[in-house]
C-alpha positions in Angstrom: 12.7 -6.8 -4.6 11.8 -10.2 -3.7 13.7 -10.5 -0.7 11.8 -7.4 0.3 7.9 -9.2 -0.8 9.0 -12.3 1.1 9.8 -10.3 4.7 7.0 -7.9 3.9 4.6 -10.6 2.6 4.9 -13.2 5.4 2.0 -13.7 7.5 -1.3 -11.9 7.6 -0.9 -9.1 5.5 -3.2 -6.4 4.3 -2.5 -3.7 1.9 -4.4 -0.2 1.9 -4.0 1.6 -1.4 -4.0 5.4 -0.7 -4.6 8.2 -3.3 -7.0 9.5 -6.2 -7.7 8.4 -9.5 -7.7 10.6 -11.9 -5.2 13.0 -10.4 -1.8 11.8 -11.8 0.3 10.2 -9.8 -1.6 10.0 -6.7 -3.7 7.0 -8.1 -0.9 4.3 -7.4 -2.6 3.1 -4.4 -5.3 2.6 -5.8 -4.1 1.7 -8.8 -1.4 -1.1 -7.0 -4.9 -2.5 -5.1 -6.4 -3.1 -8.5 -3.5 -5.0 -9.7 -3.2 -7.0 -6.9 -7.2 -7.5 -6.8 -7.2 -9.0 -10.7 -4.4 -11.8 -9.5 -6.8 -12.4 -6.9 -5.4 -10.7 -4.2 -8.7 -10.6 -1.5 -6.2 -8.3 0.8 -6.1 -5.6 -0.8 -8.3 -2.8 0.4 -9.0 0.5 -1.8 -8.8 2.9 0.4 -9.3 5.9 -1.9 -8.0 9.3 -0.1 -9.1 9.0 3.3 -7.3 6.5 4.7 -9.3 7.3 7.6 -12.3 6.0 6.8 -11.6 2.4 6.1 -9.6 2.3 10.3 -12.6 -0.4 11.5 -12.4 -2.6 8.5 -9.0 -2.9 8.4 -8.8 -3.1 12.6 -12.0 -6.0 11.8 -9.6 -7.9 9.5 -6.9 -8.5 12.5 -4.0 -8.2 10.3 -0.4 -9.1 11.4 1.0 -6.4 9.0 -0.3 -3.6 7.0 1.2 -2.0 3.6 0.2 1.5 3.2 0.6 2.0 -0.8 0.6 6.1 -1.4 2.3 8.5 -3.7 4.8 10.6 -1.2 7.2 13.1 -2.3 10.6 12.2 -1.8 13.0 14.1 -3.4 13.6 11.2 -5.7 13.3 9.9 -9.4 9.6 9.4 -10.8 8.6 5.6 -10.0 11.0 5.2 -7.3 10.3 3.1 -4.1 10.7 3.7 -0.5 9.1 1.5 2.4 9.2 3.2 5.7 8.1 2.5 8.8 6.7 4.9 11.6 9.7 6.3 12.7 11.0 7.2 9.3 8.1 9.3 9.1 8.9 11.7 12.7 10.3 14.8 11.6 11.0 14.1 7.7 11.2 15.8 4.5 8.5 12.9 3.2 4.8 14.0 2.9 2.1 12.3 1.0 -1.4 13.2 2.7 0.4 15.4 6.0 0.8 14.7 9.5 -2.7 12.5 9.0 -1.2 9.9 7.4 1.4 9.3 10.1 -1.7 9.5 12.6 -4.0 7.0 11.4 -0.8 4.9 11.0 -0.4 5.1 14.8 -4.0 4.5 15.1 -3.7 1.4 13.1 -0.7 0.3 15.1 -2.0 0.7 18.2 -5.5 -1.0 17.9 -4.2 -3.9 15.6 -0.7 -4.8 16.9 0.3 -4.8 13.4 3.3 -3.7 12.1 2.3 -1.0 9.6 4.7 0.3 7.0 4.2 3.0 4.1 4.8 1.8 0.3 6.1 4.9 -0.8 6.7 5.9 -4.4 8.0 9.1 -5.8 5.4 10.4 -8.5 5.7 12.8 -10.9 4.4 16.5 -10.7 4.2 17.2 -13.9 2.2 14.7 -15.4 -1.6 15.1 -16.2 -1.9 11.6 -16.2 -0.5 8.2 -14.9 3.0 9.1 -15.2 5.3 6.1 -17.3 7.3 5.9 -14.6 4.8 4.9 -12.2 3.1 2.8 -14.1 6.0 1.0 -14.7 6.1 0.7 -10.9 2.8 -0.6 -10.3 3.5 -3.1 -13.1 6.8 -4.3 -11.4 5.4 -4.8 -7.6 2.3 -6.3 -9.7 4.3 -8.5 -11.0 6.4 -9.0 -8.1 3.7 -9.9 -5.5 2.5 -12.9 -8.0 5.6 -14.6 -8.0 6.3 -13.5 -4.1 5.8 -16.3 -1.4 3.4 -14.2 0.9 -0.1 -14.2 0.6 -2.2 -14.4 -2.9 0.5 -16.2 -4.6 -1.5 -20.1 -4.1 -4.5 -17.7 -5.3 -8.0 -17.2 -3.0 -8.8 -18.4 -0.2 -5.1 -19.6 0.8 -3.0 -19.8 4.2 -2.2 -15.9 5.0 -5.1 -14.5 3.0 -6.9 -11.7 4.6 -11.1 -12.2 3.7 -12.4 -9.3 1.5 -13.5 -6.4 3.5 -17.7 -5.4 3.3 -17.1 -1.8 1.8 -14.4 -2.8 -0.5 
């Protein structure tokens, strides 16, 4: 995993947590931003369940790469990763909020330059709650980003730190 932080991390990065709290499994965007927020992550945007809605602040941050963190079915175990990039999403099996998702993604591409990849993890339908699996998860990356050598891990206000967005 820390090869992966240290590709995914380098440069200016900004991560969009996708999803709802308080429906399961669908709150580890959310959720991850949080996380990353309390180990003073200022890149991390909450971006709640409409992705949509946060396109101009994340275009106003100019970021080099952005991590979209969502809950996406997979076909997978509870808790497991993926990190896909556009083209993993054309014509697959994967959905977490539809063919939107993909869209804004595009969107986000095209008007920031940005590479713009999806944090995918596998959640668990038949939990009320924050499933153990995916908590474990958001613990993991958590804990993963703060010893990673891409932004947040000199703390605030470091090279490669993205400045908190207005509507955060």
């Amino acid at each position: 995993m820390r090869d992966f932080l240290d590709r995914v991390l380098s440069g200016r990065v900004l991560v969009a947590g996708v999803g709802c709290v308080g429906h399961g499994d669908d709150a580890f965007g959310p959720l991850l931003v949080r996380s990353l927020r309390s180990l003073g992550w200022q890149n991390a945007l909450d971006c709640g369940d409409r992705l949509e809605d946060f396109t101009l602040d994340i275009v106003a941050q100019a970021p080099e790469r952005i991590v979209i963190a969502d809950a996406v079915e997979m076909q997978a175990r509870p808790g497991d990763l993926a990190l896909l990039q556009l083209s993993d999403l054309a014509g697959s099996e994967c959905h977490g909020h539809g063919a939107s998702l993909q869209r804004v993604m595009e969107y986000l591409r095209m008007r920031t330059g940005a590479e713009v990849l999806l944090l995918a993890v596998q959640p668990d339908r038949t939990s009320r709650g924050l499933s153990p699996e995916v908590e474990a998860t958001i613990e993991d990356l958590a804990e993963a980003f703060e010893g990673s050598a891409g932004p947040g891990s000199a703390g605030p206000g470091s090279a490669g730190i993205l400045p908190a967005c207005a509507t955060c």
